[in-house]
C-alpha positions as CSV (number, residue, x, y, z in Angstrom):
1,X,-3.6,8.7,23.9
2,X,-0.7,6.1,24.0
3,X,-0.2,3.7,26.8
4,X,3.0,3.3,28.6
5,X,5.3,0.9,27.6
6,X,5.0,-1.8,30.4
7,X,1.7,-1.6,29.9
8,X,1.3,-2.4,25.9
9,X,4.2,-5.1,27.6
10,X,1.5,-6.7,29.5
11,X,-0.8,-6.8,27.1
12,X,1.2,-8.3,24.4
13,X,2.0,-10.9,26.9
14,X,-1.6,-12.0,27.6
15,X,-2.2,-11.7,23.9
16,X,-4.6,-9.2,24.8
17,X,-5.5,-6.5,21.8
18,X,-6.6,-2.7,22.9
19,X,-9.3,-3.4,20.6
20,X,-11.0,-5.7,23.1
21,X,-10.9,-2.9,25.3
22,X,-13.5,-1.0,25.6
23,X,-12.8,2.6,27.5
24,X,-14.6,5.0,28.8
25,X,-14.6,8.5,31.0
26,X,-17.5,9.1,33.0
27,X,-18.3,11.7,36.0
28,X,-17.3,10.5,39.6
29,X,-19.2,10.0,42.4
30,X,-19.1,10.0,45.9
31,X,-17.4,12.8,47.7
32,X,-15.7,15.9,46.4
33,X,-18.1,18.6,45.5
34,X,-18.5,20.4,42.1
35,X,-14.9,19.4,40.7
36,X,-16.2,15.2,40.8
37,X,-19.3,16.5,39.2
38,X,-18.2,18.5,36.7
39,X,-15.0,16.6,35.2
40,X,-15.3,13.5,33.6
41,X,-12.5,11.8,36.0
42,X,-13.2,8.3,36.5
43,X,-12.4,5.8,34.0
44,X,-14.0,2.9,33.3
45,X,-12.6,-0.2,31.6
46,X,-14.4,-3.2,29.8
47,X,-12.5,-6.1,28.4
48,X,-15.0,-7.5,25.8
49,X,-14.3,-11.1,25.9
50,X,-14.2,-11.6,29.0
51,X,-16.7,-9.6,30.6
52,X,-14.1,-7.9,33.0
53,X,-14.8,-4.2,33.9
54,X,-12.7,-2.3,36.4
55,X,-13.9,1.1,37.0
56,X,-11.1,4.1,38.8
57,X,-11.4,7.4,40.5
58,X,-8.7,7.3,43.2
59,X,-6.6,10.2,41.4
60,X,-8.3,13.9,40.5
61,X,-6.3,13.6,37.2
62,X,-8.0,11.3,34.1
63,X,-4.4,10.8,33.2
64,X,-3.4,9.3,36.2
65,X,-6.7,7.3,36.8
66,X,-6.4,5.9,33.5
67,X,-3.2,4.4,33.9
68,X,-4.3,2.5,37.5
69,X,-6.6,1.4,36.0
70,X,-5.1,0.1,32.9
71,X,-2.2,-1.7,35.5
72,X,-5.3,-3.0,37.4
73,X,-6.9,-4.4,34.3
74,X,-3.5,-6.1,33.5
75,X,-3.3,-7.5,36.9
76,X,-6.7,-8.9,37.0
77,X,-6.2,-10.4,33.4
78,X,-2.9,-12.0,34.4
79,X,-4.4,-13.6,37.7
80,X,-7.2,-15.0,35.8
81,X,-5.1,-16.7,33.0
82,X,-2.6,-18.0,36.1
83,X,-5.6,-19.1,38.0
84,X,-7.2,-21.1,34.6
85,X,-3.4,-22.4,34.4
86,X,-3.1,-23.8,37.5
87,X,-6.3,-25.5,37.4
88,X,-5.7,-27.2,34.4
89,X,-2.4,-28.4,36.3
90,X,-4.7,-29.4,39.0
91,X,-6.7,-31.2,37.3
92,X,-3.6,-33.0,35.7
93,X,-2.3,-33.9,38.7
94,X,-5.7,-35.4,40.8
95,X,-5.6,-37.5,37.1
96,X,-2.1,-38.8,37.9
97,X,-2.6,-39.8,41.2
98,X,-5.8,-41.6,40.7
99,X,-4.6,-43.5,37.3
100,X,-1.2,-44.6,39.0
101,X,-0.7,-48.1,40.4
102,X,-0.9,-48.9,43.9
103,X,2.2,-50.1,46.0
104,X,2.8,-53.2,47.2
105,X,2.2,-51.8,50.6
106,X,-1.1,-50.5,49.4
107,X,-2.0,-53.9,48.1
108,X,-1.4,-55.7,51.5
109,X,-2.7,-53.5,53.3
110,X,-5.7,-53.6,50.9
111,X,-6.1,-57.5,50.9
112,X,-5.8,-57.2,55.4
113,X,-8.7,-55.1,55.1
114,X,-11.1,-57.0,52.6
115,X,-10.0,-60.3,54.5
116,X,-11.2,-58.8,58.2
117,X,-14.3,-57.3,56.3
118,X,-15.0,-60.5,55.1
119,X,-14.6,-62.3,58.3
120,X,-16.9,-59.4,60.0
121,X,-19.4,-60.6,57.6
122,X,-19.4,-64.5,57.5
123,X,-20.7,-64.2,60.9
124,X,-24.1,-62.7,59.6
125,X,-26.7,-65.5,58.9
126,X,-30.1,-65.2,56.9
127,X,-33.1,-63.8,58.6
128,X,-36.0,-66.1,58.7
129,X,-38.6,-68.2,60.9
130,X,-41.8,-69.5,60.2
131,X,-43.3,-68.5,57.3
132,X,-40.6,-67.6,55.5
């Protein structure tokens, strides 16, 4: 059987080979009497590498459950790779901000506090008595 177009589109984007794909019809479950028990309806989809497996029966036809599922697979695929870019921008980013240099506001503002901390502190003395 030949996927549609926008699908084998998809794919190609994610760089994403049908032989990673692993497909399967199985019987149905759930309601709908002897039809969903006799015809192999549901398909089932395994992306190897990943681990992914999406799994539809919304439609009666195999043809038309194949291809949701197919455009769900895609989907899923494509929100994982934007979800591992987007952390590797993150990750970028929290670098950035903790590697760049402070302003001169920052400073100040830094030495104010260290100054009062210090002053908080001087009024401390040691501990002691007798025996000490």
């Amino acid at each position: 059987m030949q996927l549609p177009t926008q699908i084998s589109e998809r794919l190609a984007a994610l760089g994403i080979s049908l032989a990673d794909v692993e497909e399967r019809f199985i019987r149905g479950s759930g309601p709908g009497g002897q039809k969903i028990n006799k015809t192999s309806s549901t398909v089932c989809l395994r992306h190897r590498p990943t681990g992914l497996e999406v799994r539809c029966q919304r439609e009666r036809s195999q043809s038309a459950n194949r291809e949701q599922a197919w455009v769900e697979l895609c989907g899923r695929l494509e929100e994982r790779t934007r979800a591992a870019s987007a952390a590797k921008v993150q990750t970028r980013e929290a670098e950035r901000r903790r590697t760049r240099q402070k302003s001169r506001g920052q400073k100040v503002r830094m030495i104010v506090a260290k100054k009062h901390r210090a002053k908080h502190k001087s009024g401390r003395g040691r501990v002691g008595g007798d025996g000490w």
